[in-house]
C-alpha positions as a Markdown table, in Angstrom:
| # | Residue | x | y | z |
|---|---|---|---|---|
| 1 | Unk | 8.9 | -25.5 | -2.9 |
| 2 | Unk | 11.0 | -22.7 | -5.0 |
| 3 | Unk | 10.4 | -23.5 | -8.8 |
| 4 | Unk | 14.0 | -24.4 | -10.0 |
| 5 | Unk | 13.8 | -22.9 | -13.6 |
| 6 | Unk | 16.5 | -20.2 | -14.7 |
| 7 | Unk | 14.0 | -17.4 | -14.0 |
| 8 | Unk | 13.3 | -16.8 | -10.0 |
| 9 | Unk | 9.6 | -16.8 | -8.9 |
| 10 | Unk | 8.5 | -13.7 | -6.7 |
| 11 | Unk | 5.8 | -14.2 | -4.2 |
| 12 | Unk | 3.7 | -11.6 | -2.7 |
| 13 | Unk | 1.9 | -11.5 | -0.1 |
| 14 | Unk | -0.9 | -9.3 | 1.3 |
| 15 | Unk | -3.3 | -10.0 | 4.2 |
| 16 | Unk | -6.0 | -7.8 | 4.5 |
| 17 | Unk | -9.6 | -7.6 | 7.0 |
| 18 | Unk | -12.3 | -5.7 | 5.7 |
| 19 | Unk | -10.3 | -3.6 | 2.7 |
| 20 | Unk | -13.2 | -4.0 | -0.3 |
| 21 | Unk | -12.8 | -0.6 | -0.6 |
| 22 | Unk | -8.9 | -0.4 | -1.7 |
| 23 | Unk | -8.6 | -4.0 | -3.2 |
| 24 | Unk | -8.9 | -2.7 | -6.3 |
| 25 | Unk | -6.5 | 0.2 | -6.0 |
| 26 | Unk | -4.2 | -2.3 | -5.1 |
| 27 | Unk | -4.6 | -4.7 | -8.0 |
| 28 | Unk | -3.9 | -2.0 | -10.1 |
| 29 | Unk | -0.7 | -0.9 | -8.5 |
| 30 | Unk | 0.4 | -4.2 | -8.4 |
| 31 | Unk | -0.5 | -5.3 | -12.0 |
| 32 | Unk | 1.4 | -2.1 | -13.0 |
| 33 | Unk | 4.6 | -2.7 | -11.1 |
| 34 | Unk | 4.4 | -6.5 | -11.6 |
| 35 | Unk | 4.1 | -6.4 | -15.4 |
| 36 | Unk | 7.2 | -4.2 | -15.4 |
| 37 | Unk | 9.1 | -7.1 | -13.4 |
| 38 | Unk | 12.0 | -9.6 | -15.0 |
| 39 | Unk | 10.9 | -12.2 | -12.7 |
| 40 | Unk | 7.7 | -14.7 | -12.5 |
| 41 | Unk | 5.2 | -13.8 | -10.1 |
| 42 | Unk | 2.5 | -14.8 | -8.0 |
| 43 | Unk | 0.2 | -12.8 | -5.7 |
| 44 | Unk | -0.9 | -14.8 | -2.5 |
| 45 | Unk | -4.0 | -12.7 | -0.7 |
| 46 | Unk | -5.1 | -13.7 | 2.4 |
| 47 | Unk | -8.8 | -12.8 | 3.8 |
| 48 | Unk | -8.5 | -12.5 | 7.4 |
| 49 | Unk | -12.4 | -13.6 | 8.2 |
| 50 | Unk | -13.1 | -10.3 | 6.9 |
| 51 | Unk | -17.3 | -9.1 | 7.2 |
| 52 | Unk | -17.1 | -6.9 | 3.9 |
| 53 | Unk | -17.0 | -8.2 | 0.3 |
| 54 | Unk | -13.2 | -8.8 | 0.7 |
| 55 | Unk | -13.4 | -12.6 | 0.3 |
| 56 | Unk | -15.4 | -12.2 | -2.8 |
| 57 | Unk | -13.1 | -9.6 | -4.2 |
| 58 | Unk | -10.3 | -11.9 | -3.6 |
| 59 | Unk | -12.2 | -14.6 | -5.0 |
| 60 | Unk | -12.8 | -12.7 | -8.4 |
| 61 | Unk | -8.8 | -11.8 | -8.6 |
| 62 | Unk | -7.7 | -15.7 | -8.7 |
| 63 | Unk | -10.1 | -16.3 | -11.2 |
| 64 | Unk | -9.8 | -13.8 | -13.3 |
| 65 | Unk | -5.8 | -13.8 | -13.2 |
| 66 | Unk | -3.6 | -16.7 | -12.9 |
| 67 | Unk | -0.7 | -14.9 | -11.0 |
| 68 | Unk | -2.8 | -14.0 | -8.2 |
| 69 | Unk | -4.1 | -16.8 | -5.3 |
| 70 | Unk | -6.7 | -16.2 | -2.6 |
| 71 | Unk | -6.9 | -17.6 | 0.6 |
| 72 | Unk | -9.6 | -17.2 | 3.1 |
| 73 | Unk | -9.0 | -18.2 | 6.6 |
| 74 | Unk | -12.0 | -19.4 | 8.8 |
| 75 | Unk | -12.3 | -16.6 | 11.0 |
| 76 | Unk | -10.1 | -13.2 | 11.7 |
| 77 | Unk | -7.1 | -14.6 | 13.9 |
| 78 | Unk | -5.4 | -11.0 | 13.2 |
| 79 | Unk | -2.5 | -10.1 | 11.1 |
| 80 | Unk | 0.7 | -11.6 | 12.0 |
| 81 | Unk | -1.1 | -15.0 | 11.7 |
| 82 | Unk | -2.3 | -13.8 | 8.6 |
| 83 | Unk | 1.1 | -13.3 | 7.1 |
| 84 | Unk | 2.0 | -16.8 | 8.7 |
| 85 | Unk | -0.2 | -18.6 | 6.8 |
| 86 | Unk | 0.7 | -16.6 | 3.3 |
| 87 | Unk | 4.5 | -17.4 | 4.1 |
| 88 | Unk | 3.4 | -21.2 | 4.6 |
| 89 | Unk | 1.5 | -21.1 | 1.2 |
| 90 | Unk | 4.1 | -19.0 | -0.9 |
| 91 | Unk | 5.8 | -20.8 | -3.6 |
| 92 | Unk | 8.3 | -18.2 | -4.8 |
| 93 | Unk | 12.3 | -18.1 | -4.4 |
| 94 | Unk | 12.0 | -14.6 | -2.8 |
| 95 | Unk | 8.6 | -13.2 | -0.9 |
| 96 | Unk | 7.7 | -9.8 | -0.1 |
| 97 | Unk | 5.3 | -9.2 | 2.7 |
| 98 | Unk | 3.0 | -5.7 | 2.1 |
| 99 | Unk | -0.3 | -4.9 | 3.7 |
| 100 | Unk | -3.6 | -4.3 | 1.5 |
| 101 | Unk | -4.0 | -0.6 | 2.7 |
| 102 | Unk | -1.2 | 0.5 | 0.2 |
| 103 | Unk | 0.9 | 2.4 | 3.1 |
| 104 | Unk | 3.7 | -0.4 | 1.8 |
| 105 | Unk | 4.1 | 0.8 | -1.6 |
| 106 | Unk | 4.1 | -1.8 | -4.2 |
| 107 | Unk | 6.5 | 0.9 | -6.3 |
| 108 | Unk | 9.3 | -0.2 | -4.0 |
| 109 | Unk | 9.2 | -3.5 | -4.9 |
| 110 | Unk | 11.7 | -3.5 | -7.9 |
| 111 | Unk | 14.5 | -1.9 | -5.9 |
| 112 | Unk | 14.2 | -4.6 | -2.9 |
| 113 | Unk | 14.5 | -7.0 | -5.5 |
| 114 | Unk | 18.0 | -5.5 | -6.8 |
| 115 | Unk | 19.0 | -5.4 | -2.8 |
| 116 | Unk | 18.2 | -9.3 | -3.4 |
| 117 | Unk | 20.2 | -9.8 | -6.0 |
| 118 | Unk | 22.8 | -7.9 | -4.7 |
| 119 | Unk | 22.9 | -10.8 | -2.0 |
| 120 | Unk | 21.1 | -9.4 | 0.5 |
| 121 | Unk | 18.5 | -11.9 | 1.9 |
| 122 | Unk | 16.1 | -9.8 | 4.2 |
| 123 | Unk | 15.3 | -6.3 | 3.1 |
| 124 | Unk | 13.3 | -4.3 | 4.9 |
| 125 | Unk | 11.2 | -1.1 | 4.5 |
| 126 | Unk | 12.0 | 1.6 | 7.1 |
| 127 | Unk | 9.8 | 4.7 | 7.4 |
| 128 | Unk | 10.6 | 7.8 | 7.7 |
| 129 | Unk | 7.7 | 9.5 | 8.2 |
| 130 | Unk | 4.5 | 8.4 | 8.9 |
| 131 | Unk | 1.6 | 10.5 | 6.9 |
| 132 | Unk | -2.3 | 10.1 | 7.8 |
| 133 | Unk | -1.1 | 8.8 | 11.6 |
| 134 | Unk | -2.0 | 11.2 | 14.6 |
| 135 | Unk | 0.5 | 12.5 | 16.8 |
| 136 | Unk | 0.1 | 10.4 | 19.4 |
| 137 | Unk | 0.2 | 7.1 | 17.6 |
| 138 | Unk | 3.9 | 8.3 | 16.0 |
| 139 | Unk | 5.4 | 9.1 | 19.6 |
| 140 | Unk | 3.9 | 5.6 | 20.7 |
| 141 | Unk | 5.2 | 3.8 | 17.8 |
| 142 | Unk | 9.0 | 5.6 | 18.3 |
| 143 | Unk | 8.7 | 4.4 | 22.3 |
| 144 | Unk | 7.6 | 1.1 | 21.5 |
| 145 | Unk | 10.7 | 0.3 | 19.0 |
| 146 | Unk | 13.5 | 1.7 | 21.1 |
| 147 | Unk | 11.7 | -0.3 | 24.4 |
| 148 | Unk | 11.7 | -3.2 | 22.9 |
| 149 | Unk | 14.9 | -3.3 | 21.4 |
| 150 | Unk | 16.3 | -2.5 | 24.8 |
| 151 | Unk | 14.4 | -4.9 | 26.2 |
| 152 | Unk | 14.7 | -8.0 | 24.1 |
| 153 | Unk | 18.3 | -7.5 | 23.0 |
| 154 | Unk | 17.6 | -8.4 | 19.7 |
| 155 | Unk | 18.1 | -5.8 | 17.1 |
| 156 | Unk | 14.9 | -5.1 | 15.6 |
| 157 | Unk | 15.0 | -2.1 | 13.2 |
| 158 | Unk | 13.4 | 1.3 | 14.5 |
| 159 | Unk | 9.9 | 2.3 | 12.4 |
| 160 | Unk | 10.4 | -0.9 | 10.5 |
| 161 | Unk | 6.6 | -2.7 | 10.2 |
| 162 | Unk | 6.0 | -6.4 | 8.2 |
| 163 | Unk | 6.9 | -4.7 | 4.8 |
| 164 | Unk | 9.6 | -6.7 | 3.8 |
| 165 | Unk | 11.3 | -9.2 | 1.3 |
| 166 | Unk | 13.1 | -12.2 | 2.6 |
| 167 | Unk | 14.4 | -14.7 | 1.1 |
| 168 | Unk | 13.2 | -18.4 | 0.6 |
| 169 | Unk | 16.2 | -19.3 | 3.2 |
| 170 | Unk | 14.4 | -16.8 | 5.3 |
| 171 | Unk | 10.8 | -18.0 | 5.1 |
| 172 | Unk | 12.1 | -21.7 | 5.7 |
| 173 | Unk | 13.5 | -20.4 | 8.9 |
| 174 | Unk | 10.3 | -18.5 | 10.3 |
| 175 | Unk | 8.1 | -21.7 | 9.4 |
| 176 | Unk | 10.1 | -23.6 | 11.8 |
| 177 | Unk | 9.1 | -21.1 | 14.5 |
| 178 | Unk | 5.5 | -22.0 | 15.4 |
| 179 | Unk | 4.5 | -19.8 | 18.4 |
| 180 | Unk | 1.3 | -18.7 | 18.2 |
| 181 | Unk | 2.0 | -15.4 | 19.9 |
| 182 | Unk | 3.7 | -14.1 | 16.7 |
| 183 | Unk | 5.4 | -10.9 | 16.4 |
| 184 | Unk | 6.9 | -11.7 | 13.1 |
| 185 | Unk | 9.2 | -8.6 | 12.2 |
| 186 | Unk | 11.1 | -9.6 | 15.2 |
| 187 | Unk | 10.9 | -13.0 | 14.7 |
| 188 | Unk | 13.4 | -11.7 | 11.3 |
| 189 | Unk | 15.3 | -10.1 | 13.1 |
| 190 | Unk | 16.2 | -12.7 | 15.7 |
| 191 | Unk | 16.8 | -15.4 | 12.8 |
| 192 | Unk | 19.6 | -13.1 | 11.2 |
| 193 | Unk | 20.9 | -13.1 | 7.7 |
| 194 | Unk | 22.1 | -10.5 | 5.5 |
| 195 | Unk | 19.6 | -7.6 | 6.1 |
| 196 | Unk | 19.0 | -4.1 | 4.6 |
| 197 | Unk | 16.8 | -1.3 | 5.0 |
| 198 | Unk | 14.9 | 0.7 | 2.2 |
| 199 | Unk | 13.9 | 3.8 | 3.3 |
| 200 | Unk | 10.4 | 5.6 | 2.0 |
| 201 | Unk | 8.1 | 8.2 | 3.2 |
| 202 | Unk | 4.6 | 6.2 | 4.1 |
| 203 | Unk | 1.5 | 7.7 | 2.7 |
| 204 | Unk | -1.9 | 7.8 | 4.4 |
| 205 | Unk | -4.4 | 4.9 | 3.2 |
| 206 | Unk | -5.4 | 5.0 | -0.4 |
| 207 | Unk | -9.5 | 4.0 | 1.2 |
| 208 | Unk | -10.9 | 2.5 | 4.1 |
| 209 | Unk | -10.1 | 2.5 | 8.0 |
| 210 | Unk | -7.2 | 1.3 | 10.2 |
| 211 | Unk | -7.6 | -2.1 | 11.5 |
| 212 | Unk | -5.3 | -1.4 | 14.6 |
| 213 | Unk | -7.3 | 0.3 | 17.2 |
| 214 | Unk | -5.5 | 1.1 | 20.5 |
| 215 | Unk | -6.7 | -1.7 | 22.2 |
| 216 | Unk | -4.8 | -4.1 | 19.3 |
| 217 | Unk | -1.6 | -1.8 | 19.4 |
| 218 | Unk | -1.6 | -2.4 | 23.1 |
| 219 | Unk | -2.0 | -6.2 | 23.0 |
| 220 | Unk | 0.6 | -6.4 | 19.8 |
| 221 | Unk | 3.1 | -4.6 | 22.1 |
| 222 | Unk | 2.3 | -7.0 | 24.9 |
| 223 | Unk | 3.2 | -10.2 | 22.5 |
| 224 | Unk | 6.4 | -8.2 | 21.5 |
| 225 | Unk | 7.5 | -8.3 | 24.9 |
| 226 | Unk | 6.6 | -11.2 | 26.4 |
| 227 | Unk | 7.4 | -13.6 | 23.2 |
| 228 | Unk | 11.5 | -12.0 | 23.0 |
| 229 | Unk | 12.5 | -11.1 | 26.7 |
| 230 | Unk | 12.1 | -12.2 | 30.1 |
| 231 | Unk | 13.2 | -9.2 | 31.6 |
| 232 | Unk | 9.6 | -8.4 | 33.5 |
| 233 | Unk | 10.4 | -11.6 | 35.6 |
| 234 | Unk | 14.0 | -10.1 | 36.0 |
| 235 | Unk | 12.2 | -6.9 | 37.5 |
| 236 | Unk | 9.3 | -8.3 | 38.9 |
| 237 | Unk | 12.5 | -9.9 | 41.0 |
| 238 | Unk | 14.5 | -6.8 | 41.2 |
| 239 | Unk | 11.0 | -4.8 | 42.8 |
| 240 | Unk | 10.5 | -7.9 | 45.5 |
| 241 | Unk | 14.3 | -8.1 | 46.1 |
| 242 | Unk | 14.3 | -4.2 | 46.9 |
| 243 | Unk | 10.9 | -4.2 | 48.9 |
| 244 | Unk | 12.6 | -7.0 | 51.2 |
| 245 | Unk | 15.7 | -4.6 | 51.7 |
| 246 | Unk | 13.4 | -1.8 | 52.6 |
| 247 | Unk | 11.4 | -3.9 | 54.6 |
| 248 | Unk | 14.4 | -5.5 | 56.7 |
| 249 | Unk | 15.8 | -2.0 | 57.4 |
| 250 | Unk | 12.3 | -0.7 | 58.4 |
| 251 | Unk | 11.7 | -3.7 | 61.1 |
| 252 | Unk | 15.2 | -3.1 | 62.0 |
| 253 | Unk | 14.4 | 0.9 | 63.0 |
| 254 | Unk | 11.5 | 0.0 | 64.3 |
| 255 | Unk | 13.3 | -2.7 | 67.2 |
| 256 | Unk | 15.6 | -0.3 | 67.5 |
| 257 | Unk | 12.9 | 2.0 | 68.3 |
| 258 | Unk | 10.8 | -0.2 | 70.6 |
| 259 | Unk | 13.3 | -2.0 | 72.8 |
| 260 | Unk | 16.5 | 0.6 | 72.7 |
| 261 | Unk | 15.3 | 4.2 | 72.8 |
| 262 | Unk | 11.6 | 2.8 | 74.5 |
| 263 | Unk | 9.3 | 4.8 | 71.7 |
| 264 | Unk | 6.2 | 3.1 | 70.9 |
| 265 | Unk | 5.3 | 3.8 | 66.9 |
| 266 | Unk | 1.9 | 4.4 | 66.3 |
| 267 | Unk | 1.8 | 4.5 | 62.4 |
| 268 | Unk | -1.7 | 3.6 | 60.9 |
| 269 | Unk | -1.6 | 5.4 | 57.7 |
| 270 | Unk | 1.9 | 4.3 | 57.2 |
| 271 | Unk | 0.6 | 0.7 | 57.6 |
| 272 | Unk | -2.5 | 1.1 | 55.9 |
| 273 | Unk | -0.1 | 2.7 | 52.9 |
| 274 | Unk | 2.3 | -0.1 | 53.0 |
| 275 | Unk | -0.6 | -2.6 | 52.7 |
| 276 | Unk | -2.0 | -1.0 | 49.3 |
| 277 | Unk | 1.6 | -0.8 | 48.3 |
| 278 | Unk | 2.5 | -4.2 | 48.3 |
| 279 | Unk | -0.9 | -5.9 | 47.4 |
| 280 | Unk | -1.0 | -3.5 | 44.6 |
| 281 | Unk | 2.8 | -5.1 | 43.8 |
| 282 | Unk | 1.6 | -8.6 | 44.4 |
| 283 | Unk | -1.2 | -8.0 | 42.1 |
| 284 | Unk | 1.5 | -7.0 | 39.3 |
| 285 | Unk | 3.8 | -9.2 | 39.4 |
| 286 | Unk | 1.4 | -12.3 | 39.5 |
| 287 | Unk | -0.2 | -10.6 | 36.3 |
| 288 | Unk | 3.6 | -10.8 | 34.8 |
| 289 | Unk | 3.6 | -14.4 | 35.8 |
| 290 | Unk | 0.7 | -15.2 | 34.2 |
| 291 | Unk | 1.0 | -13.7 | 30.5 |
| 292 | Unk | 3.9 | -15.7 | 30.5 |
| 293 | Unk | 2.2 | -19.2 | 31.9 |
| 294 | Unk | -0.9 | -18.1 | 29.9 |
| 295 | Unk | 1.2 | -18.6 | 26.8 |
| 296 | Unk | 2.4 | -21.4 | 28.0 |
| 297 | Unk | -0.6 | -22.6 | 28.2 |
| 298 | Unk | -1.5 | -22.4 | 24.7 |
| 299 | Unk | 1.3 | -23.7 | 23.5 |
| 300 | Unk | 1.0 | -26.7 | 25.3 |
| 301 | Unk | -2.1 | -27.4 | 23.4 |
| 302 | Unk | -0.4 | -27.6 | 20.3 |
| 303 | Unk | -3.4 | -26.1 | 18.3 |
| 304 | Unk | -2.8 | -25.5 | 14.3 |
| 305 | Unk | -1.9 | -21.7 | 14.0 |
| 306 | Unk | -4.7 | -21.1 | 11.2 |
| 307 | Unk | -7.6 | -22.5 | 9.6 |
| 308 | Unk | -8.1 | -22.0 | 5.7 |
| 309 | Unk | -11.8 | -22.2 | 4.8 |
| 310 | Unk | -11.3 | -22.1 | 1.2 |
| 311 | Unk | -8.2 | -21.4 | -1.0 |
| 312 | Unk | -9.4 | -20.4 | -4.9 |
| 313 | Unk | -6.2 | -20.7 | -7.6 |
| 314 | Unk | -6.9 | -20.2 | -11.3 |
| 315 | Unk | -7.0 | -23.1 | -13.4 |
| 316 | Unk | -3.7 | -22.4 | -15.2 |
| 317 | Unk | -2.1 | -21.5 | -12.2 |
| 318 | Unk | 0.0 | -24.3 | -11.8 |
| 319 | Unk | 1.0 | -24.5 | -15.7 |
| 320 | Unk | 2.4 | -20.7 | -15.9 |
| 321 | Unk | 4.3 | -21.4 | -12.1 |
């Protein structure tokens, strides 16, 4: 729970798979900009089942320093559960959410905090351009957040990611939301509050690789979809409602055809064409169907979101909280 002394406690979080090469790059950063703070502080890392020395590094931070907290999770179950389980393990008043590759920069910190202060209670960092991505990951990216904000009707910012501060109010809220397909800078937007953008220029990674291949993006944008709108049932509908109108008027011709101007139709590849055509349909809409009874499926078995192998505090940790 929020520590209830005079001076608010600020919570960071920062998940991170296989980043041993800018962990310490961003222990700097944040030791510089958190030293400047007037609030407490505490620095919750999460290791995401990462192969690389990550875990160790981690490991090394909480002992060495008493603000910062590692948490190693028992295998990768990818990064919006890895924010999930920082939010459930944050202590502070107001968290910010930031990713390890330092594209979120830790410099912005101090002015979300005055947002916070001002009363706002989510605010939210909102690129505007993108350095160090290719081309065709930007015009992706633009697509995806106009698509789905038409789609799901909920107002999710444009080129907004998970950097972010929310307030304790705000985390309280998202922990009561515990779908596994998690797409959490939606999940934000759909609980509300007073929000506010912060606009910066993201720079390339300070080391390392992406961890979002396109075969992630792809299946990130798929939980967007399917976890805030049913509209693919509502045109998986719409398609069969349209092929039956087609098809009514098409039988209708054709007896019209047959039995009032006596022409026989001999139509093979226009069968053979509407066959392909609608199994290939069939095919698509029972694939809709089933993302969305696949996920009911796992959510019927009521499985904990997250594991946590190991969580490492310094000693004096719970003293100077």
């Amino acid at each position: 729970m929020p520590n209830s002394s005079s001076s608010p406690l600020l919570s960071v979080i920062i998940p991170g798979y296989n980043e041993e090469e800018v962990l310490p790059f961003l222990r700097e950063k944040l030791d510089h900009v958190l030293g400047r703070l007037s609030v407490r502080s505490e620095v919750v890392l999460i290791d995401d089942g990462s192969r690389d020395r990550s875990a160790e590094i981690m490991r090394e931070f909480a002992r060495q320093d008493s603000r910062y907290k590692a948490l190693l999770l028992s295998r990768n179950y990818g990064h919006q559960m890895a924010i999930t389980a920082g939010l459930d393990h944050a202590a502070g008043d107001v968290v910010v959410v930031l990713d390890a590759d330092l594209q979120d920069p830790p410099e912005l910190i101090p002015e979300m905090l005055a947002k916070w202060k001002e009363g706002y209670q989510v605010v939210y960092g909102q690129r505007t351009t993108r350095q160090g991505d290719s081309w065709a990951k930007k015009v992706t990216a633009g697509i995806f957040y106009r698509f789905i904000r038409r789609l799901s009707g909920v107002d999710i910012p444009r080129d907004a990611g998970d950097f972010r501060l929310m307030d304790r109010k705000v985390v309280d809220a998202l922990k009561r939301m515990p779908e596994h397909h998690r797409f959490v800078r939606g999940m934000v937007a759909w609980a509300g509050f007073r929000q506010c953008p912060i606009f910066f220029e993201r720079p390339p990674r300070k080391a390392g690789t992406t961890k979002y291949p396109w075969r992630k993006m792809f299946q990130f944008a798929l939980d967007a979809i399917f976890a805030f709108s049913v509209i693919p049932l509502r045109i998986s509908t719409g398609i069969g409602l349209l092929i039956m109108g087609f098809s009514m008027l098409e039988i209708l011709w054709i007896l019209y055809l047959r039995f009032i101007l006596n022409i026989t139709v001999k139509g093979y590849s226009s069968i053979l064409i509407a066959i392909l055509l609608l199994g290939g349909l069939n095919l698509l809409i029972l694939g809709i169907l089933g993302e969305y009874i696949g996920r009911i499926y796992i959510e019927a078995k009521n499985r904990p979101l997250y594991l946590v192998q190991e969580f490492v505090a310094h000693p004096s940790a719970d003293q100077n909280s």
